[in-house]
C-alpha positions in Angstrom: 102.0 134.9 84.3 103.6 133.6 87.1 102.4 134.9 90.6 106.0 134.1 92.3 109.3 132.3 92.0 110.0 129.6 94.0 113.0 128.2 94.9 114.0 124.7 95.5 117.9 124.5 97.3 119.4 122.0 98.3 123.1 120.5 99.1 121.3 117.5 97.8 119.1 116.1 95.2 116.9 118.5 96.5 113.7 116.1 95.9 113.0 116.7 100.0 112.5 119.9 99.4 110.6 119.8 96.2 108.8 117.1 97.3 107.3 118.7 100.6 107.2 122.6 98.8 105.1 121.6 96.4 102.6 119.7 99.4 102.5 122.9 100.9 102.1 125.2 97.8 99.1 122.8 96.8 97.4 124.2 99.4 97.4 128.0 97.7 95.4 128.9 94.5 98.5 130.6 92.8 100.5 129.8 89.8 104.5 129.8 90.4 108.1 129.6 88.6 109.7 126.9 90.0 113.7 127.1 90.1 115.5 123.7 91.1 119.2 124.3 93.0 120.3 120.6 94.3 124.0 120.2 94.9 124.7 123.4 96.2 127.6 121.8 98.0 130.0 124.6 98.3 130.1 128.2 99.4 130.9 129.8 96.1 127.8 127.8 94.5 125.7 128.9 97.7 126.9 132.4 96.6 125.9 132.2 93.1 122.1 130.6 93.8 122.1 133.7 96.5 122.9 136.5 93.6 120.3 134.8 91.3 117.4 134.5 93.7 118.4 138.2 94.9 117.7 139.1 91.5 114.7 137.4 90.8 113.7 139.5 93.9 114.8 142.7 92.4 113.2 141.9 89.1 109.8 140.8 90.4 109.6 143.2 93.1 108.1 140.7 95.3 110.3 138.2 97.3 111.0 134.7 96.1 110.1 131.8 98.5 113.1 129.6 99.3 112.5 125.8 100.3 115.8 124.5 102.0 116.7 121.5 102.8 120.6 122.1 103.2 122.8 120.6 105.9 126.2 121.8 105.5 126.3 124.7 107.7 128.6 126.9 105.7 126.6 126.9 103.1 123.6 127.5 105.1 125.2 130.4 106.6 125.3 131.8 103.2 121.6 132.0 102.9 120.6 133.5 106.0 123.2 136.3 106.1 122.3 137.3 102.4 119.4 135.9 101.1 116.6 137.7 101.0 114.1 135.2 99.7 111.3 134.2 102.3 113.1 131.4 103.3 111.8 128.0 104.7 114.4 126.0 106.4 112.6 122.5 106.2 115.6 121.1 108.0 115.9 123.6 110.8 112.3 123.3 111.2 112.6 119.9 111.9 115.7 118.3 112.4 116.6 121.7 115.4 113.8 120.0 117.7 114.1 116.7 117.4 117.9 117.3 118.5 116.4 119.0 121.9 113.9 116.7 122.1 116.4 113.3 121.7 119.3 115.0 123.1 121.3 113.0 120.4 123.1 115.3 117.4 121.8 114.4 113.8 124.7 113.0 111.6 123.9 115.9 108.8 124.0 113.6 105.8 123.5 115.3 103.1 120.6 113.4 101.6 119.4 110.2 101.5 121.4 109.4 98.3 124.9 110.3 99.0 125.9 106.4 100.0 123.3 104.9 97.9 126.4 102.4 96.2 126.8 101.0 99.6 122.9 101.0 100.3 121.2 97.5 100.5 117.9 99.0 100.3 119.1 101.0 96.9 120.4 97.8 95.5 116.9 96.2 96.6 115.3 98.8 94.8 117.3 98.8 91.5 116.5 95.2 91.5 112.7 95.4 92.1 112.8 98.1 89.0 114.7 95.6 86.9 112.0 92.5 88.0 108.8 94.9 87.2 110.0 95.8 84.3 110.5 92.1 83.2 107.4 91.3 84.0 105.1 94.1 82.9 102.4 93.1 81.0 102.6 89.4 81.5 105.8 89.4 79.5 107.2 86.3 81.9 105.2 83.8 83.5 109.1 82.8 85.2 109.3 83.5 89.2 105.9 84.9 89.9 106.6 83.3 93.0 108.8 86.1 93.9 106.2 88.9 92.8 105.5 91.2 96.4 101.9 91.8 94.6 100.5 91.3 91.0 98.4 93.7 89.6 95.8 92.6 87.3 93.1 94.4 84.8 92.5 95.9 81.1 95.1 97.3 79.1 96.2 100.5 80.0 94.1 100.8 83.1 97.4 102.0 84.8 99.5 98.6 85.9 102.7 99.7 84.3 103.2 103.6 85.8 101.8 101.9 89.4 104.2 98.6 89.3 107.0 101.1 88.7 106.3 103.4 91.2 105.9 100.7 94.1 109.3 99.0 92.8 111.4 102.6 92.8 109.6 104.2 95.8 109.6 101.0 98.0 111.7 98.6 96.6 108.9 95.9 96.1 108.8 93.7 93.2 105.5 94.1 91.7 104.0 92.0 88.2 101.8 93.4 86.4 99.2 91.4 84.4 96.8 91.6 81.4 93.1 90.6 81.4 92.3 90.2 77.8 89.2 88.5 75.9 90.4 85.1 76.0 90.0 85.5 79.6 86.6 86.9 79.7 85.6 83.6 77.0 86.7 81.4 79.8 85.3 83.4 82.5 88.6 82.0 84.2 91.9 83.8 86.1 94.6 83.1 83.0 96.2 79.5 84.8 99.6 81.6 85.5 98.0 83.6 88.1 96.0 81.4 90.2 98.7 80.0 92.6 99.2 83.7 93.5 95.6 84.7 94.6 97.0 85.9 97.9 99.2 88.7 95.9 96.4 89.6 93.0 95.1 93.3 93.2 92.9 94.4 90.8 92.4 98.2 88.6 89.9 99.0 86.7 88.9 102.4 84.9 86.0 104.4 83.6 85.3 103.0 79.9 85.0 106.6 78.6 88.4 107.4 80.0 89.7 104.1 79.0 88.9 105.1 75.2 90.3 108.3 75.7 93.6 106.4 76.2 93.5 104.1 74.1 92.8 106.7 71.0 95.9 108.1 72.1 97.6 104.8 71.4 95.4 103.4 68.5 92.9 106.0 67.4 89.9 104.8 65.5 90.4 101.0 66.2 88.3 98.4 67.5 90.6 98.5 70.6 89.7 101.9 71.6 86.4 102.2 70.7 84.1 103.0 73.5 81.9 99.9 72.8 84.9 97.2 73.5 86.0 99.5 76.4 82.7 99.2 78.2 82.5 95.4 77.7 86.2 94.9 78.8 85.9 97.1 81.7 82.6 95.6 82.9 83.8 91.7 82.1 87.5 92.3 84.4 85.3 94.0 87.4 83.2 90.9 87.3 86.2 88.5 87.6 87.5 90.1 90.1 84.3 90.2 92.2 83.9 86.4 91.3 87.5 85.8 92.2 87.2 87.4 95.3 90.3 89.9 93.8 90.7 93.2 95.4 90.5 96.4 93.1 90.1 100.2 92.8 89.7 102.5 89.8 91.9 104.0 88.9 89.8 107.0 86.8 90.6 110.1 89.1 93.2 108.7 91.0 97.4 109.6 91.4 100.2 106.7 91.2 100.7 107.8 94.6 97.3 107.0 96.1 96.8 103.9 94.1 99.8 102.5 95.5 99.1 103.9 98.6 95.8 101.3 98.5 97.7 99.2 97.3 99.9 98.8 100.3 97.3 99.2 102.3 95.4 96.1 101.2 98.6 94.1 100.5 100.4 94.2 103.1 103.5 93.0 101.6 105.7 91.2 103.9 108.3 93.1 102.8 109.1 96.9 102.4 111.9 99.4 101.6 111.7 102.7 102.1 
């Protein structure tokens, strides 16, 4: 059972607001109902998500929380004469301040999509997504060159999910490579990756997680088995130390901090955010 509903609103996507509510409920040991509202770009629809979090209020007999991030005044002006959610204006919040502090008027732009057709660094970023994902698991040895950062280790030790996120959240085009057994025989980098040392990075993963994976994929084969995991996790860490190659586990870590590392170490010359 749900301890409270929580309400995401926006004029938007709304993935501000979701984004940074769900930072900020991370920090409470509760279990809520989340409720998504983006494109709440009118007063009538700012009317109806007002009627249906009223209700939830009236229902649950406690008072929905309400994370906004809603620049279109009109419609803001709906919420704060008749909501009665606990409301949390992130923009107001913020945006209010910065104004006085500045002295300059924001442009209220209703999110960060809204011209994302005219947006170099959206274009950048759809083409980063397309170039990670034809080069994921050492699919194309073509234009490597052009790789932001490589990322090298065992199968399924998290290079797909990571060179994704780094090529939608910051536009960078990031390869992602397979160490496999051949590679471990020739206690060698495969040939296709040593001009690029400079943009190697390295994952690795606990072999008892690793099989856990695996079975997922390919239960009972020699593939998953915890035997060949601990061999092909301890063979890659030792390339990379002998390579001089960069690397984190990934065992207990999130996308989000591994490419945070990742950046970090990198330094790719170039970035989008």
């Amino acid at each position: 059972m749900a301890n409270r509903t929580v309400y995401f609103v926006s004029d938007g996507t709304g993935i501000t607001a979701e984004t940074f509510g769900n930072a900020i409920l991370a920090q409470f040991e509760i279990t809520v109902r989340r409720v998504r509202l983006p494109f709440l770009d009118s007063v009538d629809k700012a009317h109806q998500a007002v009627r249906q979090i009223n209700h939830s209020a009236e229902v649950e007999g406690k008072r929905p929380m309400v994370f906004l991030t809603v620049v279109n005044d009109e419609v803001l002006d709906v919420f704060r004469q008749h909501c009665r959610g606990m409301m949390l204006d992130m923009f107001g919040t913020f945006v209010e301040p910065l104004e006085a502090e500045l002295s300059v008027k924001s442009n209220h732009r209703v999110g960060r999509f809204s011209d994302a057709s005219k947006s170099k660094a959206y274009n950048d970023r759809i083409e980063a997504i397309n170039f990670s994902l034809a080069h994921d698991d050492g699919q194309s040895h073509r234009d490597l060159e052009g790789s932001d950062v490589i990322l090298v280790g065992v199968s399924r030790s998290g290079k797909t999910p990571t060179s994704l996120y780094l090529a939608m959240q910051y536009g960078l085009k990031a390869s992602n490579y397979p160490l496999i057994p051949e590679d471990f025989d020739r206690r060698k980098l495969p040939p296709a990756l040593v001009p690029h040392r400079k943009k190697l990075f390295g994952l690795t993963i606990a072999p008892e997680r690793l099989s856990e994976i695996r079975n997922e994929r390919r239960p009972d084969s020699r593939y998953a088995s915890l035997e060949n995991c601990r061999m092909e996790v301890s063979e890659a860490e030792n390339m990379m130390r002998r390579e001089g190659i960069r690397w984190l586990s990934t065992t207990t870590k999130s996308i989000e901090e591994i490419a945070t590392t990742i950046l970090q170490e990198v330094r790719p010359e170039r970035l989008e955010y």
